[in-house]
C-alpha positions, 0 to 999 in steps of 0.5 A: 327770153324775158316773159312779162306779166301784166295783173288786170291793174295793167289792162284797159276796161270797157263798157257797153249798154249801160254796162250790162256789158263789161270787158277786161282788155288785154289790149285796148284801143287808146285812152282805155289805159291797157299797157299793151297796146299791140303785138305784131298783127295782134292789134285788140283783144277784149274779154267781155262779160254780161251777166244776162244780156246786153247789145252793140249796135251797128257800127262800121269796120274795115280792114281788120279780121275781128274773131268772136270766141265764146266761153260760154253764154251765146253771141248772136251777130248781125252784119250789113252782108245779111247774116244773122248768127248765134253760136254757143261755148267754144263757137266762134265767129269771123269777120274779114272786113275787107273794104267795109261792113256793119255789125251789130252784137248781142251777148246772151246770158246768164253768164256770157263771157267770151273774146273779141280778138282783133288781127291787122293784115295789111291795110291797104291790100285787106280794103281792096278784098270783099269782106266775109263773114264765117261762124265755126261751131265748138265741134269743127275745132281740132282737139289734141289731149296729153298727160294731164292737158287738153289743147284747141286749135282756134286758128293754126294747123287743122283749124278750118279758120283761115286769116291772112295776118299771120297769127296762131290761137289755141284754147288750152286746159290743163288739170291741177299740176299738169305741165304743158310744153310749148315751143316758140319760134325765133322771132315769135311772141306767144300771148297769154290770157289765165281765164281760169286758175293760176300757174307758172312759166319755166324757160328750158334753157334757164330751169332756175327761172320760174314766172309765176301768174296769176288768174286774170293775168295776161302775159309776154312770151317774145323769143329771138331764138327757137325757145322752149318753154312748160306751163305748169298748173298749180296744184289744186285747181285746174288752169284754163289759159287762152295762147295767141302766137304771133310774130313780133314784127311783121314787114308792112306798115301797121296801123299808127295805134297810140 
């Protein structure tokens, strides 16, 4: 298994409202110079900041199911269905676009910063269904605790948030030199996002092969066979780290992103 490292050099950049809106791109949409441009259904993910608040106008989508992930800070959501929304830190909201609808965006300070992360389904079935809109509050996540870490399930078994691409999003944190045990299965790519803190990867089956990161750092994790790997935090700080598994390739035809 080869675990790659891209430090925020490598990541796109965005910007909205005169920039009182700014975002790191993990994967970015063409031209914002992000490395990666997808993996598997995993087809954008923004992390984006304001420092007091900044708006996005409505602006149409289809198709893709676009998940907002708040840290902290407020995200208020208005839709072309008649919703109007705010959910606070560790609250998310779901969009399923399904044959077209409208947003609009405000991020609320001080401080906001969270996740737009964007799936793509396969197209031509996602157009033909009705588009939805779900918003999910901190506490209906489950929350599973271990030596030392602490594991979300954003989307995965517990979850009440239900995609039709296939995909898994934890939100994980681990206390300083805690080590956290990860199994990724065959045909499987794990993401990886260092919100907080730094640390290192180890494979089992190659103990020698340590990858270490680094905060703001975004990684690979592509597995051909059942793979088990740790996440060890470095000592005197606390790691927080954002996880989404997803195949490496799916069996439809994906959007010809470049």
């Amino acid at each position: 298994m080869q675990i790659m490292i891209y430090p925020p050099t490598m990541q796109g950049t965005g910007a909205f409202d005169g920039g009182r809106i700014t975002e790191q791109k993990p994967i970015g949409f063409p031209g914002e110079r992000s490395v990666v441009k997808r993996v598997g259904p995993l087809f954008y993910w923004a992390w984006a900041f304001a420092a007091e608040e900044g708006y996005i106008g409505s602006h149409p989508h289809q198709a893709f199911e676009i998940m907002t992930y708040v840290l902290a800070g407020k995200a208020e959501h208005g839709d072309s269905l008649g919703t109007r929304s705010v959910v606070g830190p560790g609250g998310a909201q779901v969009m399923q676009t399904g044959s077209g609808v409208s947003h609009e965006e405000r991020f609320i300070g001080p401080d906001m910063e969270g996740f737009q992360i964007w799936f793509e389904p396969e197209l031509n079935e996602a157009l033909q269904r009705t588009p939805t809109y779900r918003q999910f509050e901190h506490e209906e996540f489950p929350e599973e605790s271990g030596e030392g870490f602490v594991r979300k399930t954003v989307i995965g078994d517990g979850s009440s948030v239900e995609l039709v691409a296939d995909a898994k999003v934890w939100d994980l944190t681990l206390e300083p030199g805690a080590v956290y045990r990860h199994m990724i299965p065959a045909g499987r790519t794990l993401t990886a996002l260092a919100v907080r803190g730094h640390g290192a990867w180890t494979n089992a089956s190659a103990e020698d092969a340590v990858t270490p990161f680094r905060h703001k750092d975004f990684m690979l994790l592509g597995a051909a066979a059942d793979t088990n790997v740790s996440l060890q935090a470095a000592d005197g700080e606390a790691l927080r780290i954002m996880l989404i598994e997803v195949p490496t390739t799916v069996d439809y035809p994906l959007y010809p992103k470049r």
